[in-house]
N, C-alpha and C positions, 0 to 999 in steps of 0.2 A: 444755852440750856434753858433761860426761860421761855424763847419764843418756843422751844420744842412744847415745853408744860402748857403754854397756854394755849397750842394748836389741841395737844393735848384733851386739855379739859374743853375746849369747845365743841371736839368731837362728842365727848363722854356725854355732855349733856344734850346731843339731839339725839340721842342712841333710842329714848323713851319714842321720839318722833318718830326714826324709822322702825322701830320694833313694833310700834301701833299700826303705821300706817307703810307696808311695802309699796305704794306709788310714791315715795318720795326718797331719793337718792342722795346718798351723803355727798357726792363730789357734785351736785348741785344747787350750789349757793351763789344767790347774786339779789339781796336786799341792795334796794338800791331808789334811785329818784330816775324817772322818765319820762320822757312827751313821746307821743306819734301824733302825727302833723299833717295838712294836706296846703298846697298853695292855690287857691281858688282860680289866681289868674296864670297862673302854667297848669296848675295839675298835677307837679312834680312832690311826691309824699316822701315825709322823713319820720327819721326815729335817732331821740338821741338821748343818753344816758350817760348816767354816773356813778360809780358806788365804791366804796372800801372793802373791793376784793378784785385783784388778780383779774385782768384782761379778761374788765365786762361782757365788751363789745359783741365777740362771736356767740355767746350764750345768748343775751338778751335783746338782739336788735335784728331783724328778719324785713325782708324785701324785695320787692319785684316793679319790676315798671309794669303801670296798664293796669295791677292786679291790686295791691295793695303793700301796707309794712304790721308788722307784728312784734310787742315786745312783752316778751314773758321773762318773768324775775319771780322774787322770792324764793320757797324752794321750788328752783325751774325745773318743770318737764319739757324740754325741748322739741316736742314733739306739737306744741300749738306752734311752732315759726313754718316750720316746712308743709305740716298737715292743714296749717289755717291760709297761708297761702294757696295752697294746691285748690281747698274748696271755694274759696273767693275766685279764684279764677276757673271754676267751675260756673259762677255765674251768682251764690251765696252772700247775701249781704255779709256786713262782719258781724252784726247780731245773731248772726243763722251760724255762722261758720263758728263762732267761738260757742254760742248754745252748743253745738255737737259735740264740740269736744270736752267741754269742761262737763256734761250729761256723762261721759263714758271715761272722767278721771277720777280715779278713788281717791285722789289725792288732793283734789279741786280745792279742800278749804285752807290748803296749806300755798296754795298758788296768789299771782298776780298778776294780772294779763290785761293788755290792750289791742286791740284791733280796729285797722282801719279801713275801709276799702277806697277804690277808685272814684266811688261817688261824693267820697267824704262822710259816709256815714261812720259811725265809732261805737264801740261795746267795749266796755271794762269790767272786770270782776277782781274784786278785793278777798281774798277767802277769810274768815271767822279766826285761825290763826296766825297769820300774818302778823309778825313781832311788830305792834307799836312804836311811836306813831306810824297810822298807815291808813291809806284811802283814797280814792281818786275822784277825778270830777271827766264828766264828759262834754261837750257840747259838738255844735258842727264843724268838721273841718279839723278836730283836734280832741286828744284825751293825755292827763297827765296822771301822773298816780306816783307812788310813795310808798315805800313801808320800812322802818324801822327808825323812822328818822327821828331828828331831835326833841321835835315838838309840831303842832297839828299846824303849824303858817305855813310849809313845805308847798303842799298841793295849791294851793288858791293863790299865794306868788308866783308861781309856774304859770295858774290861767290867767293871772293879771298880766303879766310879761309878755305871754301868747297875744294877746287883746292888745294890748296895746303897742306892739311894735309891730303892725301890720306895714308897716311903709320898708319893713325890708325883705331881702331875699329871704325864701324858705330857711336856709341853711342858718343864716346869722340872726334868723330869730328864734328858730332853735336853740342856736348858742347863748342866747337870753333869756330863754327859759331855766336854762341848766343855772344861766347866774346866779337868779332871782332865787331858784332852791337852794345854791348853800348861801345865799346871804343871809336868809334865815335859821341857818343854823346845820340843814343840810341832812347827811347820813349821820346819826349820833356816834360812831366809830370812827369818824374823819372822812379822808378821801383815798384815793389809790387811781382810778382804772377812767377812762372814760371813751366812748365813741359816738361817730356820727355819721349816719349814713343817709345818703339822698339816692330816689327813684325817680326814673319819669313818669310821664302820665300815661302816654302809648305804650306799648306791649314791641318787644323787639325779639326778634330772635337768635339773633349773638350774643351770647351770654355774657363778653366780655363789655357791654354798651349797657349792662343793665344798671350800674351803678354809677349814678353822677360823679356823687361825693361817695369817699370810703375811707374813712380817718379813726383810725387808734390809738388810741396813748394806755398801754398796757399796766405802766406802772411808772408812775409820776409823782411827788411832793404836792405839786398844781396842777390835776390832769384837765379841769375846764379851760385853765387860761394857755395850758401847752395845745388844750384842741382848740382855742381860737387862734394861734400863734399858725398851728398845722393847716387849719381853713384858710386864712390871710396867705398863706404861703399856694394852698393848692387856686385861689384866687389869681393869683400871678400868675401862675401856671398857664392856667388856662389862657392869659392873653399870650402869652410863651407859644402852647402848642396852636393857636391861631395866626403867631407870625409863620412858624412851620409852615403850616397852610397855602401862608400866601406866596411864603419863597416858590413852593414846589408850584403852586398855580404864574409864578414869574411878576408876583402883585408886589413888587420892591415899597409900593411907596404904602397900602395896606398892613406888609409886617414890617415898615418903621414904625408905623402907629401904636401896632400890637405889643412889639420888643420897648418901644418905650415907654407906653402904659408896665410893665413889666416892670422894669427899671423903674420907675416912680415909686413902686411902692417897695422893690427891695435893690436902693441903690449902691450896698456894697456887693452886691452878685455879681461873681463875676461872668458865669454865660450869659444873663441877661444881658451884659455888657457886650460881650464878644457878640452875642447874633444880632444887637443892635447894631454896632460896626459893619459884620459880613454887609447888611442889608442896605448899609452906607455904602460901602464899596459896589455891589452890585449895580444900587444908582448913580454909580458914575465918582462919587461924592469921594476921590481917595485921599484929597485932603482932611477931609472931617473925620473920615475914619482914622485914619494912620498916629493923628495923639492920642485916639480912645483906646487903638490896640498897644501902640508903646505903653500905656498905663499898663493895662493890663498884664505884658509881657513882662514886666519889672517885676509885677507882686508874683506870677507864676509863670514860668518861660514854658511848661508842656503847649500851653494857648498857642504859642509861635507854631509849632510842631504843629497842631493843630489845624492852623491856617493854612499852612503849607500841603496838607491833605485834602484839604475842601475842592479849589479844581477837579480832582480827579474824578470824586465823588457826587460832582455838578452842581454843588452848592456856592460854589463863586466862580463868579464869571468876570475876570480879570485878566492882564497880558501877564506874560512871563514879567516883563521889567515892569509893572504896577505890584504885583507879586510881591516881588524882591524891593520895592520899595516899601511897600504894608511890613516887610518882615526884617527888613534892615533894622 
């Protein structure tokens, strides 16, 4: 019953907002802290956010390879993510492309917005009522911004953070930007929601290729430290779907490398386990294999079943009695 009151009255008090100003929409809410980011030495641009409401992510974080990313918060018109891309990749710096549209939003001083394009250039706009603290900093290559937050350290730890962890990937200095905002104190509401999304630099045309990184954490206790948990995990991945790779290319001795970089970093998994093994077996190896997969088969017996399906599917290439021996 209270949380109903208190949704309640936080409705009742922006009612003055949307009754003055109809460009601004009650179901879009997302005060929140954010960076857009570009990687000088790939090219590859991010955007990544945090806020205490309800799966940030798909409201405030927009992006395309080749083209640029876009993140609009506050009270968001969703309309700068898809229309600020579209003109960026018209050909529109992000100073030009965010100019046009916050020129033709009535609702612009209630906005928050940052935009970056392919060349690294960057535009941001703080509007006049944006709930304090709140403000952003630009430079090249990168812009952070804030609004409602604890107190004014927000933004300038975010560009301190950006600046100085230049020696890592795009994605995981990202993820240190988002730190360095709540160690200062953060969203003055707490936290809830957080996402991170990476682009490349080139323009591709399967839409499924456009996004590197794409990590959610819709509603969490710790949403920064469950999206660095979720990055680390999609990190593994990645050497995961590179053994893939190499099995189907017949490169045995390439995806040992990749399944066990995998394993390294998360060694109770158990497929990293098992496609480590298969890639054992494939090279011959059915000794080295055969206590990796007994482990395995102990903690979950489907694995066995499992193994027993791969010949068919030409993912191991073993005799009948090497088979039966892997699965005894």
């Amino acid at each position: 019953m209270k949380t109903i009151l208190l949704s309640a009255m936080a409705i009742l008090l922006c009612l003055p907002v949307f009754s003055q100003n109809p460009g601004v929409e009650k179901e879009a809410f997302a005060h929140t802290y954010s960076i857009v980011a570009r990687d000088t030495a790939t090219g590859e641009m991010a955007v990544g956010v945090q806020s205490h409401w309800f799966s940030v992510g798909p409201l405030v974080a927009w992006g395309k390879s080749g083209v640029g990313v876009v993140a609009t918060q506050s009270f968001v018109n969703p309309e700068y993510g898809p229309r600020g891309l579209k003109l960026m990749e018209e050909g529109k710096t992000a100073v030009e492309a965010l100019e046009e549209i916050a020129n033709s939003d009535s609702g612009r001083e209630y906005r928050q917005v940052a935009f970056l394009d392919s060349h690294g250039n960057t535009a941001a706009f703080t509007g006049q009522n944006c709930v304090e603290a709140a403000s952003h900093i630009t430079d090249e290559n990168f812009s952070v911004q804030a609004n409602m937050m604890l107190n004014e350290e927000t933004v300038p730890a975010m560009a301190e953070s950006f600046s100085r962890n230049s020696h890592l990937p795009l994605a995981e200095r990202v993820l240190e930007a988002l730190k360095a905002a709540q160690e200062t104190g953060g969203d003055i509401r707490g936290k809830q929601s957080a996402a991170l999304i990476v682009v490349g630099a080139n323009r591709v045309e399967e839409s499924w290729k456009d996004k590197k990184i794409d990590l959610r954490v819709d509603d969490h206790a710790e949403p920064i430290k469950e999206l660095g948990r979720l990055l680390r995990t999609a990190r593994a991945y990645e050497y995961m779907n590179r053994g893939d790779l190499a099995m189907e290319d017949g490169d045995v001795d390439k995806a040992l490398e990749e399944y066990g970089a995998a394993e390294k970093m998360f060694p109770d998994n158990l497929e990293m386990q098992f496609w480590k093994a298969v890639a054992l077996a494939n090279a011959g190896e059915i000794k080295e294999a055969k206590p990796v997969f007994d482990k395995i088969f102990k903690k979950d017996k489907n694995w066995r079943e499992m193994l027993k399906r791969l010949p068919k599917a030409g993912l191991l290439d073993v005799s009948d009695e090497e088979l039966k021996q892997l699965t005894d």
